[in-house]
mmCIF file of the N, C-alpha and C atoms, coordinates in Angstrom:
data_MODEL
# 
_entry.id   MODEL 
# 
loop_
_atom_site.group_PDB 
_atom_site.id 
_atom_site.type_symbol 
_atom_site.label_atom_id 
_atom_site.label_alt_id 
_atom_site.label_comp_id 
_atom_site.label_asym_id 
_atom_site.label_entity_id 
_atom_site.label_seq_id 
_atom_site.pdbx_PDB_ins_code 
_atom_site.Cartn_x 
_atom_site.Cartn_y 
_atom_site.Cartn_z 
_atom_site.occupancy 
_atom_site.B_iso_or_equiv 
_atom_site.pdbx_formal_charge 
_atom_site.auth_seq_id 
_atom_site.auth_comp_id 
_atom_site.auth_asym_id 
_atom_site.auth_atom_id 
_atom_site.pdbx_PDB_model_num 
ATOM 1   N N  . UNK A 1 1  ? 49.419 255.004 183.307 1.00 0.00 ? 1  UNK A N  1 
ATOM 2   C CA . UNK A 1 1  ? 49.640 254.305 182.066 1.00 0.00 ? 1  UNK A CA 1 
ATOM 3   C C  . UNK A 1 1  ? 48.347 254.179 181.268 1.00 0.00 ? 1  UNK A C  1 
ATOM 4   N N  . UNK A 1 2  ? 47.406 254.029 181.831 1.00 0.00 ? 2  UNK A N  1 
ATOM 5   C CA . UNK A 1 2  ? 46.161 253.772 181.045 1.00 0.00 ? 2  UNK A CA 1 
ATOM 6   C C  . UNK A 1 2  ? 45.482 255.164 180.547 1.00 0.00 ? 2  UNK A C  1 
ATOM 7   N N  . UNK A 1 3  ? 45.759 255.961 181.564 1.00 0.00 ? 3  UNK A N  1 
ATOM 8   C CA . UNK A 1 3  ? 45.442 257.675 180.506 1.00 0.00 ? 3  UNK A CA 1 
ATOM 9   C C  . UNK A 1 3  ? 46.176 257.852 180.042 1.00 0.00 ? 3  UNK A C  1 
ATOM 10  N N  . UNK A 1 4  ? 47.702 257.400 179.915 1.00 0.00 ? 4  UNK A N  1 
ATOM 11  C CA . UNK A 1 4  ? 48.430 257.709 178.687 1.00 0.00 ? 4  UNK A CA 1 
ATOM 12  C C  . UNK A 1 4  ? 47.802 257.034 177.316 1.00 0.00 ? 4  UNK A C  1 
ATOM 13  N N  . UNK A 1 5  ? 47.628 255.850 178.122 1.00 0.00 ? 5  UNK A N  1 
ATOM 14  C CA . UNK A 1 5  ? 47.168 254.993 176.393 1.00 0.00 ? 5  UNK A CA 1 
ATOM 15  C C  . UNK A 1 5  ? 45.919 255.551 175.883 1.00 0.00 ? 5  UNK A C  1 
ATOM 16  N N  . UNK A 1 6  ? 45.127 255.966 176.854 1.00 0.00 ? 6  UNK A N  1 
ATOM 17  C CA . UNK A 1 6  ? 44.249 256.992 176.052 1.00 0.00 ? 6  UNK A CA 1 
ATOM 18  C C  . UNK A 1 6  ? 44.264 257.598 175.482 1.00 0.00 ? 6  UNK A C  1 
ATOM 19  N N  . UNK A 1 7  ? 45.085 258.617 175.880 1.00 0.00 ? 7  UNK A N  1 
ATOM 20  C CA . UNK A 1 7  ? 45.371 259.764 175.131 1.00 0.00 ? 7  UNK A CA 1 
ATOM 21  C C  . UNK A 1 7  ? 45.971 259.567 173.849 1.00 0.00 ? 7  UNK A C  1 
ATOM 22  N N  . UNK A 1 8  ? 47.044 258.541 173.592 1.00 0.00 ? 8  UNK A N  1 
ATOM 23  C CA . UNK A 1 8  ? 47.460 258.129 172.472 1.00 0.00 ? 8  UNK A CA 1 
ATOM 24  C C  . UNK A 1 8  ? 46.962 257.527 171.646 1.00 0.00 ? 8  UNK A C  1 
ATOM 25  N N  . UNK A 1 9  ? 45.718 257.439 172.086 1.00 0.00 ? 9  UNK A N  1 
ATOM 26  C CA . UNK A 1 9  ? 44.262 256.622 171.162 1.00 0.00 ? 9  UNK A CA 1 
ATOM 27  C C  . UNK A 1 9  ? 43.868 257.604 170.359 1.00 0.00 ? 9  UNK A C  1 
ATOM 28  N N  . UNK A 1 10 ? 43.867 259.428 170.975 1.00 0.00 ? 10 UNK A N  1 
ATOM 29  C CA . UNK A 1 10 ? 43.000 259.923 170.738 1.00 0.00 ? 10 UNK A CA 1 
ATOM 30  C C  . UNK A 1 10 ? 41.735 259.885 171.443 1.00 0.00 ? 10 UNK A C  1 
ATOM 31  N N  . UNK A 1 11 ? 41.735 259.255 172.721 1.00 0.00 ? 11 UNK A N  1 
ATOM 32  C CA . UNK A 1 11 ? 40.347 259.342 173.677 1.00 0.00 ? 11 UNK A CA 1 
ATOM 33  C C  . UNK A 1 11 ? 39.888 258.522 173.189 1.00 0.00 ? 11 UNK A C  1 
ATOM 34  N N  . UNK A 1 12 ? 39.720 257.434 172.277 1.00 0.00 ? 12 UNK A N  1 
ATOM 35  C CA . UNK A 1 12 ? 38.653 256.894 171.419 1.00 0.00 ? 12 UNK A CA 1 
ATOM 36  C C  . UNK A 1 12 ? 38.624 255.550 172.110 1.00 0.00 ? 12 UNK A C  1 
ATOM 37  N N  . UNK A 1 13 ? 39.673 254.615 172.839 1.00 0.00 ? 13 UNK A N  1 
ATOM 38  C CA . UNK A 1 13 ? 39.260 253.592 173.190 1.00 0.00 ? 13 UNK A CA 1 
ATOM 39  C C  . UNK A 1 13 ? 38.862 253.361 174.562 1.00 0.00 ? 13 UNK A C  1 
ATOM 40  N N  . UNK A 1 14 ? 38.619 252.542 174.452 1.00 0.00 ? 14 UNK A N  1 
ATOM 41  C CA . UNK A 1 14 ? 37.433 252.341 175.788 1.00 0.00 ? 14 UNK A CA 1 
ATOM 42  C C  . UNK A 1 14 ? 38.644 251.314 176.588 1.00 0.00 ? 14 UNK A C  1 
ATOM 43  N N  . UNK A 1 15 ? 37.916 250.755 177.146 1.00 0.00 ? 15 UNK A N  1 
ATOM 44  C CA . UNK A 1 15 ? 38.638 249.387 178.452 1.00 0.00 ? 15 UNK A CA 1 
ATOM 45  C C  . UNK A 1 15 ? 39.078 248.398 177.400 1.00 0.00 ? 15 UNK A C  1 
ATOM 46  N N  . UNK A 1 16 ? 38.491 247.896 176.433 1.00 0.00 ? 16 UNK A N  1 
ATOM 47  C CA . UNK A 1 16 ? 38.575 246.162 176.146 1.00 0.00 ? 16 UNK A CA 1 
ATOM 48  C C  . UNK A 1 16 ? 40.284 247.071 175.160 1.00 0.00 ? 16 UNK A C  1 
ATOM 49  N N  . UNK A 1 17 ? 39.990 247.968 174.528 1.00 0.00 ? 17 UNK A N  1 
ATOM 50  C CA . UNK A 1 17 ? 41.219 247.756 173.606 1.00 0.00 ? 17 UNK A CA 1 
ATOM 51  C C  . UNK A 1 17 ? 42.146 248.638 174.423 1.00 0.00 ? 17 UNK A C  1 
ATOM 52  N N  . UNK A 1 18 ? 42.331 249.290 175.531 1.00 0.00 ? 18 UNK A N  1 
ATOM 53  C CA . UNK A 1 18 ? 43.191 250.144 176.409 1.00 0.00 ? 18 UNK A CA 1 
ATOM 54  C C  . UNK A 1 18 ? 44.147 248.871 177.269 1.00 0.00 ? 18 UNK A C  1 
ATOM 55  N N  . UNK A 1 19 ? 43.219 247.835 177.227 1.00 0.00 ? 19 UNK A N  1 
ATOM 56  C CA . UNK A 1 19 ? 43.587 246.620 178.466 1.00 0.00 ? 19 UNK A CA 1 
ATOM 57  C C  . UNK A 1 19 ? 44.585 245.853 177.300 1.00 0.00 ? 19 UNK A C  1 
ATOM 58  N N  . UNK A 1 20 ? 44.130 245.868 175.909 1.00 0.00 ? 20 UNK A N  1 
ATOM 59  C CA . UNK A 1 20 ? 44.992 245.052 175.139 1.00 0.00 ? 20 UNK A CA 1 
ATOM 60  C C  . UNK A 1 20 ? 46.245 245.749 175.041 1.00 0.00 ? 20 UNK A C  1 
ATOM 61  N N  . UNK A 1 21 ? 46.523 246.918 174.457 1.00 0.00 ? 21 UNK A N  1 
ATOM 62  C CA . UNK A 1 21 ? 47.283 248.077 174.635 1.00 0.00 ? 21 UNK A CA 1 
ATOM 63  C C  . UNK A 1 21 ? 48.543 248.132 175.591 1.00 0.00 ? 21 UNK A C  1 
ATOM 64  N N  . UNK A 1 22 ? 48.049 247.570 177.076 1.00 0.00 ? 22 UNK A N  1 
ATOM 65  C CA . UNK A 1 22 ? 49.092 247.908 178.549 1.00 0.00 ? 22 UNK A CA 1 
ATOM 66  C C  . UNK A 1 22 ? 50.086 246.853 178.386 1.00 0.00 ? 22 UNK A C  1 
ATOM 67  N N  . UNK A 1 23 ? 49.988 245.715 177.663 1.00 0.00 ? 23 UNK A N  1 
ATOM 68  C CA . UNK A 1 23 ? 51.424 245.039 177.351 1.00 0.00 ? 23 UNK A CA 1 
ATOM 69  C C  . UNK A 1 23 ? 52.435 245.557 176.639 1.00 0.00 ? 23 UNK A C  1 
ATOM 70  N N  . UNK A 1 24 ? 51.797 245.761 175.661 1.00 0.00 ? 24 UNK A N  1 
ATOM 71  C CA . UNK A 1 24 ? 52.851 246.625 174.538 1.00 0.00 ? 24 UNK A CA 1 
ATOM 72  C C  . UNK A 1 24 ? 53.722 247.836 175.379 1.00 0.00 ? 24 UNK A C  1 
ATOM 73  N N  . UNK A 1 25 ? 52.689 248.387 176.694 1.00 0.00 ? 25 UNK A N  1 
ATOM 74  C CA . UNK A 1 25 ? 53.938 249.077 177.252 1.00 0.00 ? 25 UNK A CA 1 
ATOM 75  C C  . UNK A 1 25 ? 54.509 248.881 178.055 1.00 0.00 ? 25 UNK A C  1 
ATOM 76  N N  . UNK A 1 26 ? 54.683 247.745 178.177 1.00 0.00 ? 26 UNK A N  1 
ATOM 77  C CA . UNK A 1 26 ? 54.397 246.531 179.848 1.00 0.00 ? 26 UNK A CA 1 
ATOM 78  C C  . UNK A 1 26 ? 54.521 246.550 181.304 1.00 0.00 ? 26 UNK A C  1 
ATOM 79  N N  . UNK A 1 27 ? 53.197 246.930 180.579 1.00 0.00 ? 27 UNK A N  1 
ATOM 80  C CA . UNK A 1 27 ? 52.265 246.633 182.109 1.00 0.00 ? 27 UNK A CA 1 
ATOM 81  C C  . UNK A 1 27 ? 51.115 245.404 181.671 1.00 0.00 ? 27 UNK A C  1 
ATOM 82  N N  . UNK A 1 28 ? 50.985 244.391 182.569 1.00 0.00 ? 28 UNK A N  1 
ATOM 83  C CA . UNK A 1 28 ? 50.219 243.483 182.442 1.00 0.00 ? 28 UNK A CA 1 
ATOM 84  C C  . UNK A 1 28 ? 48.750 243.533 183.522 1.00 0.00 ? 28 UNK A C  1 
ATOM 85  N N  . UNK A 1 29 ? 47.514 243.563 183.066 1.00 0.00 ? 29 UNK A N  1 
ATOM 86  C CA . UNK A 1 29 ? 46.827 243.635 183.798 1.00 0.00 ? 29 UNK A CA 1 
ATOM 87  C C  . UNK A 1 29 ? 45.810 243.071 183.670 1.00 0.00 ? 29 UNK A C  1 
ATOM 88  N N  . UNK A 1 30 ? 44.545 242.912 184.088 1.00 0.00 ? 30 UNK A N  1 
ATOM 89  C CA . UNK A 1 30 ? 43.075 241.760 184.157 1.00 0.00 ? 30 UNK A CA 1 
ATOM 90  C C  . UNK A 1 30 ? 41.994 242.940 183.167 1.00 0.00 ? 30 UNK A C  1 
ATOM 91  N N  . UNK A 1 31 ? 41.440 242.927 182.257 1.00 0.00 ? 31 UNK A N  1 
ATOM 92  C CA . UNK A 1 31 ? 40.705 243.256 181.695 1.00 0.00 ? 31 UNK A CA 1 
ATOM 93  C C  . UNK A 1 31 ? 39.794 244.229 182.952 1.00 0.00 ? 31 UNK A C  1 
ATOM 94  N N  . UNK A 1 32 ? 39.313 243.040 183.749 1.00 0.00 ? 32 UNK A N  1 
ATOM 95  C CA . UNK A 1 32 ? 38.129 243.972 184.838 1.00 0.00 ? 32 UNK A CA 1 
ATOM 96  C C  . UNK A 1 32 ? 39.069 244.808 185.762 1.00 0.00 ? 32 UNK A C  1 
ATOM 97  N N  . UNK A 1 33 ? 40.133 245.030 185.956 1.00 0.00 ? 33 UNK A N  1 
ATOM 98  C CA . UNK A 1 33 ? 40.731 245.781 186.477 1.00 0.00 ? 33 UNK A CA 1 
ATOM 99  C C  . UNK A 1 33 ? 41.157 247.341 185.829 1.00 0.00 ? 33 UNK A C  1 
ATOM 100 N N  . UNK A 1 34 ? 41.084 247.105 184.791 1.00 0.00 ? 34 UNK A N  1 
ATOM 101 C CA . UNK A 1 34 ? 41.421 248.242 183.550 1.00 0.00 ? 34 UNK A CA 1 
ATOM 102 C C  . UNK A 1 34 ? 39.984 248.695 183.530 1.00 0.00 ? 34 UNK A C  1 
ATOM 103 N N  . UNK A 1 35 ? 38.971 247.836 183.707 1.00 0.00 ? 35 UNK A N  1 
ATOM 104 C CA . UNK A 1 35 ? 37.938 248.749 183.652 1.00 0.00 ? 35 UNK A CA 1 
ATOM 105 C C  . UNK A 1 35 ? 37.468 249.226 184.657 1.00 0.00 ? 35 UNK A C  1 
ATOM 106 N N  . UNK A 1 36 ? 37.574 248.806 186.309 1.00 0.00 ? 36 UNK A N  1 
ATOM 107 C CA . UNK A 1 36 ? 37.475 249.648 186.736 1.00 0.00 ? 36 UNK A CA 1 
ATOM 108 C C  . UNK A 1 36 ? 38.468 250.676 187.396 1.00 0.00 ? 36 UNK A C  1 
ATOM 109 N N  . UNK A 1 37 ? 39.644 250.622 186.406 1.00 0.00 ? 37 UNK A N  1 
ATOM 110 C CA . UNK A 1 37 ? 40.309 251.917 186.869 1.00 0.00 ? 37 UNK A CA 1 
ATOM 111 C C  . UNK A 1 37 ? 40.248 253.368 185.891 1.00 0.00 ? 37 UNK A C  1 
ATOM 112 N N  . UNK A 1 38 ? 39.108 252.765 184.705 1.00 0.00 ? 38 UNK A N  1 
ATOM 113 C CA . UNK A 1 38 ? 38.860 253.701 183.600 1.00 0.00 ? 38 UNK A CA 1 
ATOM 114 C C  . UNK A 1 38 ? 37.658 254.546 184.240 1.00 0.00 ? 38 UNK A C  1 
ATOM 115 N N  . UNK A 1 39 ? 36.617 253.815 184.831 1.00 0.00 ? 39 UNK A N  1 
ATOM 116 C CA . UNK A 1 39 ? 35.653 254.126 185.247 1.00 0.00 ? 39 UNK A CA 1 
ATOM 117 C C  . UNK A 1 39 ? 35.910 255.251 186.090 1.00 0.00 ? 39 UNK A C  1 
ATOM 118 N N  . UNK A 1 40 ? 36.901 254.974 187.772 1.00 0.00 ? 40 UNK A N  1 
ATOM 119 C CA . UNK A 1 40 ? 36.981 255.415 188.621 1.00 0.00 ? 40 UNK A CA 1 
ATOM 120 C C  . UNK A 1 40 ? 37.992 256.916 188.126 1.00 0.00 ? 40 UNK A C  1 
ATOM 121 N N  . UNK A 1 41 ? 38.789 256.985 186.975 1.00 0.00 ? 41 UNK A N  1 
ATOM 122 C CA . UNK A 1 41 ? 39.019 258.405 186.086 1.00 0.00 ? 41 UNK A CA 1 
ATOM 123 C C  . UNK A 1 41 ? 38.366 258.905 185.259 1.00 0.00 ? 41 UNK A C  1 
ATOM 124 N N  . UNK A 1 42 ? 36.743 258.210 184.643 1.00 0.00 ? 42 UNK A N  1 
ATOM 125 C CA . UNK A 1 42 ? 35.633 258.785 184.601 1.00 0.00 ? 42 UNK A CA 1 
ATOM 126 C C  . UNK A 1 42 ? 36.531 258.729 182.831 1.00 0.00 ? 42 UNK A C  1 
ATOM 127 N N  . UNK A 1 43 ? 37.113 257.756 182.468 1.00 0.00 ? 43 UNK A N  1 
ATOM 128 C CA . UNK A 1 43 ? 37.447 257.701 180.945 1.00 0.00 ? 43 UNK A CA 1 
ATOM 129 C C  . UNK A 1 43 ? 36.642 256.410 179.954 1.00 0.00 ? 43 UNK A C  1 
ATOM 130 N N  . UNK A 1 44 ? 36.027 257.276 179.115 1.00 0.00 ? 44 UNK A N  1 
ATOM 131 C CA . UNK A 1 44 ? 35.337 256.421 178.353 1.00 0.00 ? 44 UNK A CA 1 
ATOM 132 C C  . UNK A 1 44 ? 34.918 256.536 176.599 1.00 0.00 ? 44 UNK A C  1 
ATOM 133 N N  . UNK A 1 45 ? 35.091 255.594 176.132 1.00 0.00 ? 45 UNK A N  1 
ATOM 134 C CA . UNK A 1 45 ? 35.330 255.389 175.415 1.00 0.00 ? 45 UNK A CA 1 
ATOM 135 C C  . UNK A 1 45 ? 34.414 256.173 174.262 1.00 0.00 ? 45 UNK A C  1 
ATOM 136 N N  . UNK A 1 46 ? 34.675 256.631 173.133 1.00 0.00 ? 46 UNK A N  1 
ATOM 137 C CA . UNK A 1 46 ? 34.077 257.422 172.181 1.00 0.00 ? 46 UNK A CA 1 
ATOM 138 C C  . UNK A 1 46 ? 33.225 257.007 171.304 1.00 0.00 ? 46 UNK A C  1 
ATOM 139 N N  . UNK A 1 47 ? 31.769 257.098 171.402 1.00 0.00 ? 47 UNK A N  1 
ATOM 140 C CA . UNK A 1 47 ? 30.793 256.444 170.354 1.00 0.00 ? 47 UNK A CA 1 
ATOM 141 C C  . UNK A 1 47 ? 30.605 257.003 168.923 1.00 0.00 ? 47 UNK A C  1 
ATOM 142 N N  . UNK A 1 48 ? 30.556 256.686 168.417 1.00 0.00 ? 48 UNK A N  1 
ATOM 143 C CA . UNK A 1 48 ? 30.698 256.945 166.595 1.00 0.00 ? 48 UNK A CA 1 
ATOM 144 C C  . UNK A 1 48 ? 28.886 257.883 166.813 1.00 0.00 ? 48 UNK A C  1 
# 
């Protein structure tokens, strides 16, 4: 679910707005948990 929501970002968001994101498709989860399951798929967020 969370590389989906990536991908539907466009790659561009990181943890804080991917974690806001997982309700809307509901899944409910802890901010630090979203991040480290972004980390551990090596997905990160896109710097301008």
């Amino acid at each position: 679910m969370i590389r989906r929501a990536w991908n539907d970002s466009g790659k561009v968001y990181g943890y804080r707005k991917l974690s806001d994101e997982l309700p809307d498709q509901g899944e409910i989860s802890c901010p630090n948990r979203v991040a480290r399951l972004t980390r551990l798929a090596g997905i990160r967020a896109q710097m301008r």
